[in-house]
GUVEXMAR-529675 format. One record per residue (C-alpha): x, y, z; chain; residue in three letters. Coordinates in nm, 4 decimals, decimal comma. Example, Ala and Ser with C-alpha at 12.3 -4.5 7.8 and 13.67 -1.06 7.14 Angstrom:
GUVEXMAR-529675
         X         Y         Z  drenfi  tilum
    1,2300   -0,4500    0,7800       A    ALA
    1,3670   -0,1060    0,7140       A    SER
END
This chain:
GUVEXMAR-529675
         X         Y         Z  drenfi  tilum
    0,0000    0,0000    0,0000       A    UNK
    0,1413    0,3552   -0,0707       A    UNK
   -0,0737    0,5442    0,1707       A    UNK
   -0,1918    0,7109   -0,1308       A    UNK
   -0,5954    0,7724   -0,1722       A    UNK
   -0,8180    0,8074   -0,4364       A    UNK
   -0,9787    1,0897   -0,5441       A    UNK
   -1,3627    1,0549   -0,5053       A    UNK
   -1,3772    0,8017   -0,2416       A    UNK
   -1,5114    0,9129    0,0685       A    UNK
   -1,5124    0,7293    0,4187       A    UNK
   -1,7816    0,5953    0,5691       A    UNK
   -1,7353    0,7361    0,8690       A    UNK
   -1,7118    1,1248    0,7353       A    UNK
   -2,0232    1,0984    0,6643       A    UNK
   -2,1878    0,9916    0,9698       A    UNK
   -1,9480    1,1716    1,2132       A    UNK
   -1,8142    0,8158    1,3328       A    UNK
   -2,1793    0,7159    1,4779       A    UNK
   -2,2179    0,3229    1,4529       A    UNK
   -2,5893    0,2298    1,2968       A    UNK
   -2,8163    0,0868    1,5819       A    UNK
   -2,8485   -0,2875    1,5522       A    UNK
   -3,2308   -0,2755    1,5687       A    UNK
   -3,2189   -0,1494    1,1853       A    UNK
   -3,1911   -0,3542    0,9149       A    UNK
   -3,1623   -0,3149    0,5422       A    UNK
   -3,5789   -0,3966    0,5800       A    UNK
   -3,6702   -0,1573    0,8269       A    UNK
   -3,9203    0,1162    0,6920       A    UNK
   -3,8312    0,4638    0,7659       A    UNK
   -4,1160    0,7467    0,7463       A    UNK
   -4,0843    1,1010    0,7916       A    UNK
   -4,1663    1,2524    1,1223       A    UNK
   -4,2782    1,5197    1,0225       A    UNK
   -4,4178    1,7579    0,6803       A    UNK
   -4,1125    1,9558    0,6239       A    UNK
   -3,7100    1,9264    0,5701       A    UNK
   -3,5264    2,0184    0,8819       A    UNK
   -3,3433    2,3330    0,8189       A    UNK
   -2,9472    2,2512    0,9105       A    UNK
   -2,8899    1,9032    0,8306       A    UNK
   -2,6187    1,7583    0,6588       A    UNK
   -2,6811    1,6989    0,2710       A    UNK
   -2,7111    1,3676    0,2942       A    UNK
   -2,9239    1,3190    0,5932       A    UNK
   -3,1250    1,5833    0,3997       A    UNK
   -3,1697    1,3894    0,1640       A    UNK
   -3,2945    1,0790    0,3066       A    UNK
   -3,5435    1,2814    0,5129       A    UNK
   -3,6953    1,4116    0,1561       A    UNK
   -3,7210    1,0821   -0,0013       A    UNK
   -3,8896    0,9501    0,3104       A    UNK
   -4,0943    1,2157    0,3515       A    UNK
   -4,3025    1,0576   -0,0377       A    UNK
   -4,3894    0,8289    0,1738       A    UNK
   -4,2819    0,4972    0,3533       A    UNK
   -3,9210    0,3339    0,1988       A    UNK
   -3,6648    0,0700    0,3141       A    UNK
   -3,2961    0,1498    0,4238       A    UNK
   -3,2414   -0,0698    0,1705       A    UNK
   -3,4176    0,1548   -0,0926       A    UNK
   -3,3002    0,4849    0,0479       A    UNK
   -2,9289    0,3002   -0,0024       A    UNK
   -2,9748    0,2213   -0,3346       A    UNK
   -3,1236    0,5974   -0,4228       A    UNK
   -2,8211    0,7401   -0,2919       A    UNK
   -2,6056    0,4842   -0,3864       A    UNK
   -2,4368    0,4761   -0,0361       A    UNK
   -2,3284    0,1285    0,1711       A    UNK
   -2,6367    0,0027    0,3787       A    UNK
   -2,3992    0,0596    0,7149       A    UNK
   -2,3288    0,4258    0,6310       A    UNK
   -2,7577    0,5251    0,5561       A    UNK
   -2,8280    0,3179    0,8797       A    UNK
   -2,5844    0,5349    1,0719       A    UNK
   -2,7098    0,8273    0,9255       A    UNK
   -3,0935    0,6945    0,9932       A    UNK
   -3,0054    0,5875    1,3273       A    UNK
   -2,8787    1,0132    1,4029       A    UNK
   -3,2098    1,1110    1,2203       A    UNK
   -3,4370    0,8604    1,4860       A    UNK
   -3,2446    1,0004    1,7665       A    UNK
   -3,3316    1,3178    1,6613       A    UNK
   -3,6607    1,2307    1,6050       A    UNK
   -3,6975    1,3079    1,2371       A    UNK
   -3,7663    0,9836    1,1405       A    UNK
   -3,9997    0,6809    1,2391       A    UNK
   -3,8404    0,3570    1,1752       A    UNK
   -4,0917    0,0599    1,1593       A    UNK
   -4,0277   -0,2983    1,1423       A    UNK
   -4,1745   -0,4534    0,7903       A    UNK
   -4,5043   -0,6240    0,8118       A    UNK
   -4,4878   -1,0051    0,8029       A    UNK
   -4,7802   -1,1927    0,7654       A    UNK
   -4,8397   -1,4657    1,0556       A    UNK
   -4,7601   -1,8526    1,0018       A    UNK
   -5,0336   -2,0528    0,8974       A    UNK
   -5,0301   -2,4180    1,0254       A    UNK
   -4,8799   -2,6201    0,7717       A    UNK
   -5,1501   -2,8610    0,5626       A    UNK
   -4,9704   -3,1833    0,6076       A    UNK
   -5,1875   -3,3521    0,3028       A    UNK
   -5,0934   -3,1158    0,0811       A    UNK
   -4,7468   -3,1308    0,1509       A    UNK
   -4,7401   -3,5211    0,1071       A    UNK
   -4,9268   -3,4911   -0,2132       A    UNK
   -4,6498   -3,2073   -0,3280       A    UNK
   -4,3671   -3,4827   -0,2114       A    UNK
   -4,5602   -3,7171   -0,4089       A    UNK
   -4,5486   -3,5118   -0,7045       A    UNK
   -4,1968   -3,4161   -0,7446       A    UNK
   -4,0884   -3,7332   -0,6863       A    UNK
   -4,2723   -3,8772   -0,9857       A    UNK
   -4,0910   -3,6367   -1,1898       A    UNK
END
C-alpha cells in the first residue's frame, strides 16, 4: 500500500461523524418522515434521506440504493435522524404462520418425486 488515496472516495465514517448504525435497523426496516417539512441545518445527505422519506414509507435498503451509499453508512445516518426524532423507523409487516396442511405437503412430495 502507498498510503496514497483516491480521489472521489469518501469514508464511511465522514459521513456519519463516526456514529455506529443501531443494531435494531436492518436493510428492511421502513423509515417514514416525522414530520411535513425538511429540517433546516442538516447535513446533505441526511437531507436527503429525510426528503425521499418524507413521499412516503421506503426501506434502508431503498433509500441506499437511491443514494447509492453502503447500507452501514444510511443506517448510521438513519439511526442520528431517529435520535433526533426526524424519522420513524418501523419494522416490515410479516404476515403470521399458517399451520402447515400436512396432506398437501405429502401430495407435493408425491409429485416431485414422480418427476
Amino acid at each position: 500500500m502507498t498510503g496514497r488515496t483516491r480521489a472521489g472516495v469518501v469514508r464511511g465514517y465522514t459521513l456519519t461523524d463516526g456514529q455506529p448504525d443501531r443494531p435494531a435497523l436492518d436493510d428492511a426496516s421502513l423509515l417514514q418522515a416525522a414530520g411535513d417539512c425538511v429540517p433546516a441545518g442538516l447535513p446533505a445527505h441526511a437531507r436527503r434521506v429525510v426528503e425521499l422519506c418524507s413521499d412516503g414509507v421506503l426501506a434502508v435498503a431503498d433509500v441506499a440504493m437511491v443514494l447509492a451509499l453502503p447500507s452501514g453508512v444510511v443506517r448510521a445516518i438513519v439511526s442520528a435522524l431517529v435520535d433526533d426524532g426526524h424519522l420513524v423507523t418501523r419494522r416490515p409487516f410479516v404476515p403470521a404462520a399458517r399451520p402447515t396442511d400436512r396432506a398437501l405437503l405429502e401430495r407435493l412430495l408425491g409429485a416431485l418425486q414422480r418427476i
